[in-house]
N, C-alpha and C positions, 0 to 999 in steps of 0.2 A: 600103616602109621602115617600120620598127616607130614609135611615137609616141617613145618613148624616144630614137632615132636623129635623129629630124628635131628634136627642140626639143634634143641636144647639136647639131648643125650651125647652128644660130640661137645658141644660147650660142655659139660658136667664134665666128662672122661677128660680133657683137654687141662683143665685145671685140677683135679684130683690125680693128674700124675704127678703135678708139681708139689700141691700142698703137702704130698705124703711127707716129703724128706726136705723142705725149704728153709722154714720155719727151726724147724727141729736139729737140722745135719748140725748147727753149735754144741749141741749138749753132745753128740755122736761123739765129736772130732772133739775137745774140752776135756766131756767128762769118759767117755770110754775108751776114747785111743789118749788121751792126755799129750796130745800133741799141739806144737806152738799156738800162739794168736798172730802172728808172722805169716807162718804159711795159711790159715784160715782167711787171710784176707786173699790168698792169691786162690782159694777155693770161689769165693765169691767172685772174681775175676775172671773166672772162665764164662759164667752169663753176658759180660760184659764185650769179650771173645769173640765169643759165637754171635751176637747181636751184630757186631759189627761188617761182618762181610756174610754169613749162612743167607740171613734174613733177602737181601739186595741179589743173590743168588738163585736161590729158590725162587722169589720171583719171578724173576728171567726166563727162568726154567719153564715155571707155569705159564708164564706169559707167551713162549713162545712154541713150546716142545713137547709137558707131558700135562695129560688131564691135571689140574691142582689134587683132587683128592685124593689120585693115585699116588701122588707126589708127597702128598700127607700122609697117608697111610705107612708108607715103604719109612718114613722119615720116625715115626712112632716106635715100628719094630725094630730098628738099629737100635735106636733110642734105649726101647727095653732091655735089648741085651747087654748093653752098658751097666744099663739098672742092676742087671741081676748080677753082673761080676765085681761092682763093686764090696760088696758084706766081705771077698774073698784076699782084698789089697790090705795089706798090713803095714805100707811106711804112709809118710804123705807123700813124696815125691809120683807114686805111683799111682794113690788115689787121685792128686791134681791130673795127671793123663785120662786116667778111663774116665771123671767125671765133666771134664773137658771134651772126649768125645762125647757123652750122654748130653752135651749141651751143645755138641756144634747140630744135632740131631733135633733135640726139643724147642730151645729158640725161634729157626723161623717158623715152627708150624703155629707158632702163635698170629703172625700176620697172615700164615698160610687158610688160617681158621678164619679170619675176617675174611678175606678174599672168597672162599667157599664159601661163605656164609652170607656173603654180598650176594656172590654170583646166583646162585640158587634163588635164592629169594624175589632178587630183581628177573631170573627169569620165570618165576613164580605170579608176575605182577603185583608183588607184596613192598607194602611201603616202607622202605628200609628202615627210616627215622623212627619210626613207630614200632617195627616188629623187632629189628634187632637186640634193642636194649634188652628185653624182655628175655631174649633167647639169651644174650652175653649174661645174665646176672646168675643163671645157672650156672655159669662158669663158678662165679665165685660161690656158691653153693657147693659145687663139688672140693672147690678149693677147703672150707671151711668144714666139709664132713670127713675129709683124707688127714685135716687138722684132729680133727675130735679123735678121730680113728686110733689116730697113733697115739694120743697122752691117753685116753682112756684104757688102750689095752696095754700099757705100760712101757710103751717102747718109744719114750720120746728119746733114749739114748739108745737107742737098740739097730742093730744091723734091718729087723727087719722091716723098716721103713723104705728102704731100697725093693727091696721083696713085694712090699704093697706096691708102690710106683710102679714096676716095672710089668706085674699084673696088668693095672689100669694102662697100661702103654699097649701092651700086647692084646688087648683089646678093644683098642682104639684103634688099632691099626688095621688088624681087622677089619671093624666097622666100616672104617673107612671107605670101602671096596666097593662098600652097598649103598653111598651117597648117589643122587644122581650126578651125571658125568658134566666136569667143570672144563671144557675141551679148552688148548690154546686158542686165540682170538688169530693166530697166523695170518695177521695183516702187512705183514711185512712185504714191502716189491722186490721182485728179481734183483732192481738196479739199486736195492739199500746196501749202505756203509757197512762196512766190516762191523762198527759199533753199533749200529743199528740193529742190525741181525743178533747182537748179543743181548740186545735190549739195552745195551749202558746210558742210549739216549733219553731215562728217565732221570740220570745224573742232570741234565740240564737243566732241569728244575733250580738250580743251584745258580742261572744265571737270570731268575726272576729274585727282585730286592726282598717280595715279601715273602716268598718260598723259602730264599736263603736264611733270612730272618727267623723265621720259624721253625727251619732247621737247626740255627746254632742255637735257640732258646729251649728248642726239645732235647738237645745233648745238657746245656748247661741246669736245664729239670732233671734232668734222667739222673745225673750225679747225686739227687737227692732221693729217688725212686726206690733204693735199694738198702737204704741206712737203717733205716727200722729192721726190715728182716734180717740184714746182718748182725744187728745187735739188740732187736727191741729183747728176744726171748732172754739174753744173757743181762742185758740191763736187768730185767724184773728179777731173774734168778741169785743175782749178785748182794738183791736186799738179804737176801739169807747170813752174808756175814756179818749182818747188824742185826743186835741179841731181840732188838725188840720187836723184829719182824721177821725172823728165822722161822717161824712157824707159820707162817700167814697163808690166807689160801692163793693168794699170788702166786707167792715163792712155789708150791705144791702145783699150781695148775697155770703155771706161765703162759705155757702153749693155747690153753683156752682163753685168757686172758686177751692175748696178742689176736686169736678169734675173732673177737669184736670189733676190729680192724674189716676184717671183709666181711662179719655180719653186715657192718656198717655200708660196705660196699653193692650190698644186694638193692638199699632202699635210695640209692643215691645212684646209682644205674639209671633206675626206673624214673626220676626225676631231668634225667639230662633232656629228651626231646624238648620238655615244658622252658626247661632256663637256653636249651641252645635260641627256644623261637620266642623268648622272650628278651633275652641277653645278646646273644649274638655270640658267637664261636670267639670273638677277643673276650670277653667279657667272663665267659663261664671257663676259659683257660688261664685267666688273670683271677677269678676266684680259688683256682686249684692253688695256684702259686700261696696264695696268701693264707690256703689253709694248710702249707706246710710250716710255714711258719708256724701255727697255732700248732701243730701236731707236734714239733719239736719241742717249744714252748711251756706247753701244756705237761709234758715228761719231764722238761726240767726243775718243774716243782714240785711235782709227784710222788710220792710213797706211798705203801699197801696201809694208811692206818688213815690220819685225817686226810691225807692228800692221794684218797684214791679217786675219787673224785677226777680229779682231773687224769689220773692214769685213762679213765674209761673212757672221759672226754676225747682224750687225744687219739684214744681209738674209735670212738665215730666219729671224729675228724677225718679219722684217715680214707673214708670212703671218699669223700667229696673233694679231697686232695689226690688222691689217685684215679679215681673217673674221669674225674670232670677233664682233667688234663686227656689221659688217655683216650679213653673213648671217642671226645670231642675233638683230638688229636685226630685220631683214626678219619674221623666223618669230614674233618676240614681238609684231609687228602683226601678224600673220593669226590669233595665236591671240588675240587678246583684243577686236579689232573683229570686228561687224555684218557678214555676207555682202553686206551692200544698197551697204556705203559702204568695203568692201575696197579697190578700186584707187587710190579716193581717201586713203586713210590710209595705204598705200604711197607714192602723192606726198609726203605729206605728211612722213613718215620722211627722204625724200628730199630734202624743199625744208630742212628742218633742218638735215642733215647736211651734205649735198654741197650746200646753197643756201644759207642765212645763217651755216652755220661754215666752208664754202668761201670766201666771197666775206670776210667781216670777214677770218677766219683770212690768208690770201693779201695784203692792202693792210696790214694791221699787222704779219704777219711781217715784209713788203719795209721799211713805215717803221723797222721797231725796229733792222731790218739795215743799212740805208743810217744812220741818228742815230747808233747806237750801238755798232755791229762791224766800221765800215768807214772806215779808216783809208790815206789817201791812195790809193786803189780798192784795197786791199788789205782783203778780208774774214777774219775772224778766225773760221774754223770751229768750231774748239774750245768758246768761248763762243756763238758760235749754235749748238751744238748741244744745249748742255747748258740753255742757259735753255728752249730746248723742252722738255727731258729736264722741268725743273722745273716747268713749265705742265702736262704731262701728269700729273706727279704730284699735283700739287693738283688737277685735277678726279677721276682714280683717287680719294682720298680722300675729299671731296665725296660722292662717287657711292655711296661703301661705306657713308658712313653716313647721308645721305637717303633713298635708293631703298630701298621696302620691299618686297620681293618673294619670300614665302614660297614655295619648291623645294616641287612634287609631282612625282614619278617619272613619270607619266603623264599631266602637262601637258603637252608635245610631242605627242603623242599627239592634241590637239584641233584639231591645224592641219590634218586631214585631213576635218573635220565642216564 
């Protein structure tokens, strides 16, 4: 199998653990255990957990001590076991723990997967800018068929979503073993810092204006990263207590509905080389901002009858508001850090985003929605949708005129050195 073929089959596996039970685990935890929307927000709180210190960890690790893929691998199969013991937890207090391990495990192998997938590739002579995307958009393909997987065969409230996850984990992890070997870069000298030897010297980063910057704009993004999957599937499902769309093929296929989201995400992957080296990495991450607003925006006028229209909108919105961030997120840390402290400055992108603007983002959306949208258990979508819309515009703003980052055409170009 060519290099190119086996790290798209690790992207597919990589997001088809997650899609099985992501999307869906509301209707699980809702409709089958009928337990709080209290404790489901501190569900979604453990991604935000595990982002914040695993991801900055793990790197270190790879960075300085164990091959990455080995490192990936071993991190997949904990992962699945978690998987597989959750169908068995019967309160939430218990399910927040095992599902909390199963993410302090699946988290970093997300930046663990970029980093493999650099490494290989660049020692491949393959031009990252170019060949990556291509390989990452299978990710969301796998994403997208573990989605189908589970409402088609009936179990979008069903334990065995966990069951499928924890399958695709267990052989990923696997797989893993067969990548070629991603060895540490063991650069470090004899007469290095205590902190150095741990690698924490990719925290410095933190003492350049525009790294700092761009780390606090990727936490105060990331707060908005995770609100749709938290609530888009229970938004669309919720139309069922209005008579005139209780039937609607929405309400019945939520989960494919909410699809179109990272359908949207496969053609807007494929897109990002053309807008980073036409736009420049400020530019095509200041579009992501402003397409969350539209993505928010776009659902607050939305219903399953005339105003589906924009439902579907707002899910091909959401590829080019989650790529372009992400992705071009990812590429503007590889092009501006140190080869020595790469995987760690990938974590560290990662503990931001999906780690302190996951976790804050997730317990203060639930609080602002339960004080102030929710009305005798009746939540008011319209206005939660649009005060996100408004959040997202004030940091897009923020970001346009802090971040100073002069566009060269052939900046891209140095992710490959």
């Amino acid at each position: 199998m060519s290099i190119k073929f086996r790290l798209t089959l690790m992207s597919f596996l990589q997001f088809f653990v997650w899609g099985a039970w992501l999307i869906t685990v509301g209707n699980y935890w809702f409709g089958t255990k009928q337990w709080s929307g209290e404790q489901f927000g501190a569900i979604f709180s453990t991604l935000g957990l595990s982002s914040i210190v695993m991801p900055a960890i793990t790197g270190i690790i790879a960075d300085k001590w164990i091959n990455a893929e080995k490192l990936y691998g071993v991190l997949h199969i904990l992962g699945g076991l978690a998987l597989l013991y959750i169908p068995q937890v019967d309160n939430p207090t218990a399910f927040y723990y095992v599902i909390f391990g199963a993410m302090l495990c699946y988290m970093p192998t997300i930046s663990l997967s970029n980093s493999v997938a650099y490494n290989i590739l660049k020692n491949n002579k393959y031009d990252v800018v170019k060949v990556f995307p291509p390989i990452r958009v299978w990710g969301t393909i796998g994403f997208i068929a573990a989605m189908w997987i589970t409402n088609l065969t009936g179990n979008k409230s069903s334990a065995n979503m966990f069951y499928l996850s924890a399958l695709a984990a267990f052989i990923l992890g696997i797989y893993s073993f067969t990548l070629p070997k991603c060895p540490p870069q063991k650069t470090i000298s004899q007469k290095a810092s205590f902190a150095e030897q741990l690698g924490l010297n990719a925290f410095k980063l933190f003492s350049s204006y525009k790294m700092a910057l761009f780390f606090v704009f990727s936490m105060f993004l990331g707060g908005a990263l995770q609100l749709t999957n938290m609530y888009g599937d229970v938004y669309l499902s919720e139309f069922a207590k209005v008579p005139q769309y209780a039937n609607s093929f929405v309400v019945k296929y939520s989960t494919i509905i909410m699809s179109i989201s990272q359908i949207s995400e496969t053609l807007f992957i494929l897109a990002i080389p053309f807008f980073l080296k036409r736009f420049g990495i400020k530019q095509v991450m200041l579009i992501s901002m402003l397409a969350w607003v539209l993505r928010f925006g776009l659902f607050a006028f939305g219903n399953p009858v005339d105003g589906l229209w924009m439902i579907i909108m707002s899910c091909i919105v959401y590829g080019m508001a989650f790529d372009f961030f992400n992705i071009s997120g990812s590429l503007f840390v590889e092009t501006t850090t140190d080869s020595k402290i790469r995987s760690s400055a990938q974590g560290l992108f990662m503990m931001m985003s999906n780690g302190f603007g996951a976790f804050f983002g997730g317990l203060l959306s639930g609080m602002v929605i339960d004080k102030f949208f929710t009305h005798d258990g009746i939540r008011d979508w319209h206005n939660i949708w649009l005060s996100f819309a408004v959040y997202a515009l004030v940091i897009a703003v923020l970001f346009a005129v802090f971040f100073k980052h002069k566009h060269n055409p052939d900046e891209v170009a140095n992710v490959n050195h």
